[in-house]
N, C-alpha and C positions, 0 to 999 in steps of 0.2 A: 503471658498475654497472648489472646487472640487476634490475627489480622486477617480480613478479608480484603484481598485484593480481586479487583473485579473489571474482568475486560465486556462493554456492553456491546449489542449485536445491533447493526443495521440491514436493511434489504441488499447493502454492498458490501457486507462485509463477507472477505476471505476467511478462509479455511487456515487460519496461523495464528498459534498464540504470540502474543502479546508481548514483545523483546522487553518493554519499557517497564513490564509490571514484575516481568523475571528478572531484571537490574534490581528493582527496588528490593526484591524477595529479598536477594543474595546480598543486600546492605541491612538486612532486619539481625538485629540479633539473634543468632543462635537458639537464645532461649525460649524467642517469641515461634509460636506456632503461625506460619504463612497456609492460608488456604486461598487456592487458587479458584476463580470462578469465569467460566470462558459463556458467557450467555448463548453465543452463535452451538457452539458444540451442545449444550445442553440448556434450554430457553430457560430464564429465570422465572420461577412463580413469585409473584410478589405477599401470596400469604403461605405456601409449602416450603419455600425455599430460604426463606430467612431466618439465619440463624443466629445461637446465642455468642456470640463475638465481642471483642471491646473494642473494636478500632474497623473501620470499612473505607477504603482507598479503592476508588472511581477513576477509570481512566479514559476522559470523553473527547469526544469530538462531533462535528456539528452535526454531522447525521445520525449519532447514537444520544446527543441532548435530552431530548426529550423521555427517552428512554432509561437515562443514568438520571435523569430528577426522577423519574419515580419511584424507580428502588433507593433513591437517595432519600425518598418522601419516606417511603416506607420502614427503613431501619430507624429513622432520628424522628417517628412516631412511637418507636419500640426504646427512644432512648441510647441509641448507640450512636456514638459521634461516629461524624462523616468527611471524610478526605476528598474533595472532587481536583484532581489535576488533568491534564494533554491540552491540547493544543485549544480548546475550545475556552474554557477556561481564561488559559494566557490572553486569547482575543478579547474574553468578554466575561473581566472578574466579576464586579458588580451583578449579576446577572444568575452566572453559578452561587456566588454569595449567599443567597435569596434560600439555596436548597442544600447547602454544606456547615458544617461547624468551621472548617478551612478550605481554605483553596490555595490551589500549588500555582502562582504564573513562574512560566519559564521552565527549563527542565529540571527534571526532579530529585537528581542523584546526591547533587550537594546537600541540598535541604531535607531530606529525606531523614536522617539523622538526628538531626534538631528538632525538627516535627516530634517525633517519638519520643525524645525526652520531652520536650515540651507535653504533650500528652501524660505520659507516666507520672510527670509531678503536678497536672491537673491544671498547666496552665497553657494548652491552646490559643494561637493566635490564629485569627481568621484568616490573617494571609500571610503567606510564603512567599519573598520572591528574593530571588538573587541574580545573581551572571550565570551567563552562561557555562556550566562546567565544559574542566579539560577531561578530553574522552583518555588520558594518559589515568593506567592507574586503577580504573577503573575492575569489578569482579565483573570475571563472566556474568549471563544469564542462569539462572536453578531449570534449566531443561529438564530436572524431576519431577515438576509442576504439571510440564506438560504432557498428559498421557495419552491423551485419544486419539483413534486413530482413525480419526475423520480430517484430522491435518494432514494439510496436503506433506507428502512425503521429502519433503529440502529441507534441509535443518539452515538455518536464518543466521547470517551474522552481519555484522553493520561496520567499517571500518573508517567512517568520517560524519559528520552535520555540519551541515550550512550552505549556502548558493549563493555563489555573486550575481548570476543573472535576476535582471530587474521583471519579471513577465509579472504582468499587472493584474493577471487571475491568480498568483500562485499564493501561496500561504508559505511557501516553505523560508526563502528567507526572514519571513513578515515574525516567524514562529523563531524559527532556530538559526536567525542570524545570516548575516552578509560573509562573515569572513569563515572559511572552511579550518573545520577542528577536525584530526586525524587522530586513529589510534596508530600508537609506534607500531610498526610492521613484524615486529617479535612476538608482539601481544597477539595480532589477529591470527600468527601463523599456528603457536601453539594451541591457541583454539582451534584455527582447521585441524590439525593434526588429530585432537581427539574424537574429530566426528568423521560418519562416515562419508560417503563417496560425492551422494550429492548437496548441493549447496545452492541457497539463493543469496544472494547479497543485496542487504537492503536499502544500502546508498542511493540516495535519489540519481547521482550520476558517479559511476564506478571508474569513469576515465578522466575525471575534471580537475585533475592535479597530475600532469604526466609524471613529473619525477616520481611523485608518493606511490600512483599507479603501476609504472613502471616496474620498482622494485619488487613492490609485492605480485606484481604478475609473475615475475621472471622465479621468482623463489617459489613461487606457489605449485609451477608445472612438476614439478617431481614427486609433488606428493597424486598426482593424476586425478584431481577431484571433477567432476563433472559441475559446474556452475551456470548460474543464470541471475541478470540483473537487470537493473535499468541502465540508460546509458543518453547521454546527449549528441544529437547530430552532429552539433562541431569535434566531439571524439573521434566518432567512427567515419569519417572522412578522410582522415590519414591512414595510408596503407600499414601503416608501422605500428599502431596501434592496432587496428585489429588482426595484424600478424598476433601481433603480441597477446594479445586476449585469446585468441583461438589457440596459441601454444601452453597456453594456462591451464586450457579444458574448457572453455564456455563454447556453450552450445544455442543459447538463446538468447535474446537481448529485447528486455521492451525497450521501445522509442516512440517520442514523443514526438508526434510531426506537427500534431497539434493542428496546421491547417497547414492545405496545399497554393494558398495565394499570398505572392510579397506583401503586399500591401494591409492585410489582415495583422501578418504577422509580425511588419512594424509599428502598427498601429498596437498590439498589443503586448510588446517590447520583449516579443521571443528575436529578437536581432542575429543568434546563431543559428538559426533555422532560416535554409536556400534553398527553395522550393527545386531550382537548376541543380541542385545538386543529388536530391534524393534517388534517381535513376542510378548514378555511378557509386553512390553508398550502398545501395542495397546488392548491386553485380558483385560487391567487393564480400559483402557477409555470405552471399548464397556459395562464391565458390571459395571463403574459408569454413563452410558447413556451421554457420551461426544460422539459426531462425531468429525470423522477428517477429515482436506482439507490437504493431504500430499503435498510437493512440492519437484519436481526432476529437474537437471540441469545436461543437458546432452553437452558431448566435451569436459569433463576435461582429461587431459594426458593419462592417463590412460584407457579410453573407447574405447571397440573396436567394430567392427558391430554386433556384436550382445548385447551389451547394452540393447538396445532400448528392444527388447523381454523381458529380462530378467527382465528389472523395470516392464515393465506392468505387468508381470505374478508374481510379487511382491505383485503390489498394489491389486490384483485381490486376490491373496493370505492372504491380511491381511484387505479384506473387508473393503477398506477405501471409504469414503462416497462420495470425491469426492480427484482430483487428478489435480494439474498442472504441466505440463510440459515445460520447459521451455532451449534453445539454451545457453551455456554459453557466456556470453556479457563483451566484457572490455571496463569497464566504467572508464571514466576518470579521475584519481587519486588514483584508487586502482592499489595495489598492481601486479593485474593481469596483467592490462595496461601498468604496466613500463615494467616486464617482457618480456611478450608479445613485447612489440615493441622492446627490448633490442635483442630477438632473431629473429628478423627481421620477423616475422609471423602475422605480423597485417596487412588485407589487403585492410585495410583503417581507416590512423588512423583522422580522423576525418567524421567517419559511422553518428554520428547523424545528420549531417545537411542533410541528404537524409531524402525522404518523408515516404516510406515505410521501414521503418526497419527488420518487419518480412523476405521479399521479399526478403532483399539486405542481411540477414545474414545467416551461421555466419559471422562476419568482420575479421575472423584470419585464420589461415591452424591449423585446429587439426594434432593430431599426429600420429593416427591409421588409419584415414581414409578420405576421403575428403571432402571438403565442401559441396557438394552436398548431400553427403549419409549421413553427417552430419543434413543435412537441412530433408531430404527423412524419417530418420530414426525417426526425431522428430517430423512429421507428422504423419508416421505411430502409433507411441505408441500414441496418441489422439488418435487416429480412433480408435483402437484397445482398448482404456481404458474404451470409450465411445460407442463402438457397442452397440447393445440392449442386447446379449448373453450376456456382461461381465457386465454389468450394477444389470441384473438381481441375475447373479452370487455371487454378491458381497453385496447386500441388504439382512442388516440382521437386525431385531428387539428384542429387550429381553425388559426383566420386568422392567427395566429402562431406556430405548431408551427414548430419548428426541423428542419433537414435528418437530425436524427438521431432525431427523431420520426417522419417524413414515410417517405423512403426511406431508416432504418437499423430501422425499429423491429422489422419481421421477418425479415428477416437476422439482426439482434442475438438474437431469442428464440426463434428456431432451432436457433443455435448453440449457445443457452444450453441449451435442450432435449436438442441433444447430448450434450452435458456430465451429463446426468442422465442420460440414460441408459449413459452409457460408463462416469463416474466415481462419481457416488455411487450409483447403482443397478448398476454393471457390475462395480464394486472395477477398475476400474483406474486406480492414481493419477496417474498417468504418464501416461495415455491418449494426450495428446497429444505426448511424446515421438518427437523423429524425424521428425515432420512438422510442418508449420506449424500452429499452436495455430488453429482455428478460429474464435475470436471476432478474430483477428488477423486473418485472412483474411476477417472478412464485413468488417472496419472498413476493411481495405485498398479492398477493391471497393467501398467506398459510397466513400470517397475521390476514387478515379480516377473514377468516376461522375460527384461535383459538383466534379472538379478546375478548370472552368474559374471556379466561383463562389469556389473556397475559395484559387485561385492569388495571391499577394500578396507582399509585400516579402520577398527569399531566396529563393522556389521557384525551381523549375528549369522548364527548357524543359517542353511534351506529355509524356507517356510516361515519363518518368524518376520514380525515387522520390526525391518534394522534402522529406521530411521525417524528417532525422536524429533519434534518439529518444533521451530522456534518462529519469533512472529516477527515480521520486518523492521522495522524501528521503535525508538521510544515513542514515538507520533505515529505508527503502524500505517503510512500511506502509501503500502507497497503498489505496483500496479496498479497505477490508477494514472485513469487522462488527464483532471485537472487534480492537483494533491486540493483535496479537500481538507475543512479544518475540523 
């Protein structure tokens, strides 16, 4: 048997295959042939590109929607039963229903198995759901899937799901649960051990269970791997902890600061996030040589026009390496969503199935000020985070600045600068489309640069590209300001 497993591309989607579809791969039997299809890395034609297959497994979320209904449309016009599972889905069965033979809610690894027999003996049920599996136990990802080398160069591993924090824009509890599921710390190590040097970890927060964290930090430094992840402010406020992470090898850390005013960020029940504190966290990463990628989400209730100045001259302030910003979005099934539409301010409550989403939002009426100046004001702080004046401003080196401070920092903010100007100042969502994604290309070049420092257990000879790339999670919402669904 044939299976097409298919990760779909949006204007936001990273340069990383697909953790959750390399899981599935590696529970397919043997006998079945797995064909990988990454849309971002190679755009799908919906009449070139479809092939003669018996089985097609979709793995959507709400900015790639609209986009996995149509090659979903297009195969189960050709007669080939269709799998639609991620996070989108789980939100909003009913709906994928409409354009699948099945649909997976909840995660997929348990079910995953039963699908396929059920498939093989011709009896298909439209829905899948179960509990939540234990991450114990579980195969690696088929990182043979992944070839190209347009991914960015960290090979991807995940060592927990779930969040006990209640924030009222996130999806991620809403998706993968309240109570935090761990792989045993044996499991993740032997997999680091077989990759090489560098590493992303795709945990929404990498320090949110100190003992679990703990362990695996302290056992991970001897293998000297270079890593970067995400991370919660209530973490890295303890000096102990980021002793600890920086003795590991991390060098980077996104953080979610989300917004710089208490009052926002009670009202939207980020309750770990002290705005009084952000100054003395980020003193504490610059001088153990951590970089940060801050993330802000602008249009909660409370924001008014001048917001927008007031973050940038934040982040400009607390010389952060790099910065995203990002529109608050009500994703389907959070919290935000019910709200929002309960007060009649959603002004389209079904925004994903449009093409451009940048373009088309926000999808609701803020409170302070309009949608436009909402949309104007979040343009501006890009341009403005990323001028060359604030760029410079904000590059700082010390006696322990990591190589992605040292020689990535302007390449990185460059690039990033690019990106403002092509994509959210250009309207082109796709910009990078067709050519190698830019910040892939500066991260590549800093690579081969300190290939001889970062060469380590599994690379490959000089000159070859030693490091095969895996994709942040089964719900792949690496890096990003609000986890969208």
């Amino acid at each position: 048997m044939q299976i097409e497993l298919i990760a779909t591309a949006s204007e936001d989607s990273a340069y990383l295959p697909r953790l959750g579809l390399g899981i599935l791969a590696a529970l397919t039997p043997k006998t079945d042939e797995v064909i990988y299809t990454d849309d971002l890395v190679d755009p799908f034609d919906l009449e070139r590109d479809l092939k003669d297959v018996d089985l097609v497994g979709i793995s959507v979320d709400s900015k790639t929607a609209n986009r996995s209904y149509a090659i979903a449309r297009a195969y189960r016009n050709r007669g080939v039963k269709v799998v639609l599972g991620g996070i989108h889905p789980t939100a909003l069965p009913e709906e994928a229903s409409k354009f699948a033979d099945a649909v997976v809610v909840s995660e997929a690894e348990d079910l995953w198995p039963e699908l396929l027999n059920d498939f093989r003996r011709g009896e298909l049920k439209p829905l899948y759901r179960g509990p939540l599996p234990s991450l114990a136990g579980r195969p690696h990802a088929r990182r043979d899937l992944f070839r190209s080398k347009k991914y960015i160069p960290f090979q991807v591993v995940q060592t927990m799901r779930g969040c006990p924090y209640p924030c009222e824009f996130c999806s991620v509890s809403t998706a993968n649960g309240t109570t935090m599921r761990f792989r045993p710390a044996d499991d993740v190590l032997n997999e680091l051990e077989s990759l090489g040097k560098l590493v992303m970890f795709a945990d929404d927060n990498v320090m949110i269970h100190r003992k679990y964290s703990g362990e695996l930090f302290r056992r991970m430094a001897p293998l000297e791997k270079h890593w970067i992840g995400q991370c919660s402010l209530a973490a890295v406020k303890r000096i102990e902890n980021v002793k600890l992470m920086a003795e590991s090898g991390c060098k980077a850390l996104f953080i979610g600061f989300e917004s710089i005013s208490d009052a926002t960020l009670r009202a939207a029940g980020k309750l770990q996030n002290r705005p009084s504190e952000y100054q003395e966290v980020m003193d504490m990463l610059h001088e153990h040589g951590i970089s940060t990628w801050g993330s802000f989400v602008f249009g909660f209730d409370d924001d008014d026009p001048e917001v927008f100045e007031r973050t940038v001259e934040f982040g400009i302030r607390m010389k952060l390496t790099m910065a995203l910003f990002a529109m608050l979005t009500p994703y389907p099934g959070t919290r935000l969503y019910k709200r929002l539409r309960a007060e009649g301010r959603l002004t389209d409550e079904r925004w994903w199935l449009g093409k451009n989403h940048d373009q088309g939002s926000p999808y609701f009426v803020p409170k302070q000020m309009t949608r436009e100046a909402l949309h104007e004001g979040w343009q501006r702080a890009w341009q403005r985070f990323y001028a060359p004046s604030a760029i410079l401003s904000r590059w700082t080196v010390r006696s322990r600045s990591s190589w992605i401070q040292t020689l990535g920092y302007l390449p990185l903010n460059v690039m990033q600068n690019r990106l403002v100007k092509h994509k959210i100042m250009g309207k082109r969502p796709r910009f990078r489309s067709g050519d190698l994604d830019p910040m892939t290309g500066a991260i590549d070049a800093l690579v081969r640069a300190v290939e001889p420092e970062l060469r380590g257990p599994g690379s490959a000879k000089p000159g070859t590209r030693s490091l095969p790339m895996v994709p942040p999670q089964a719900e792949d919402g690496v890096l990003r300001a609000q986890r969208r669904g």
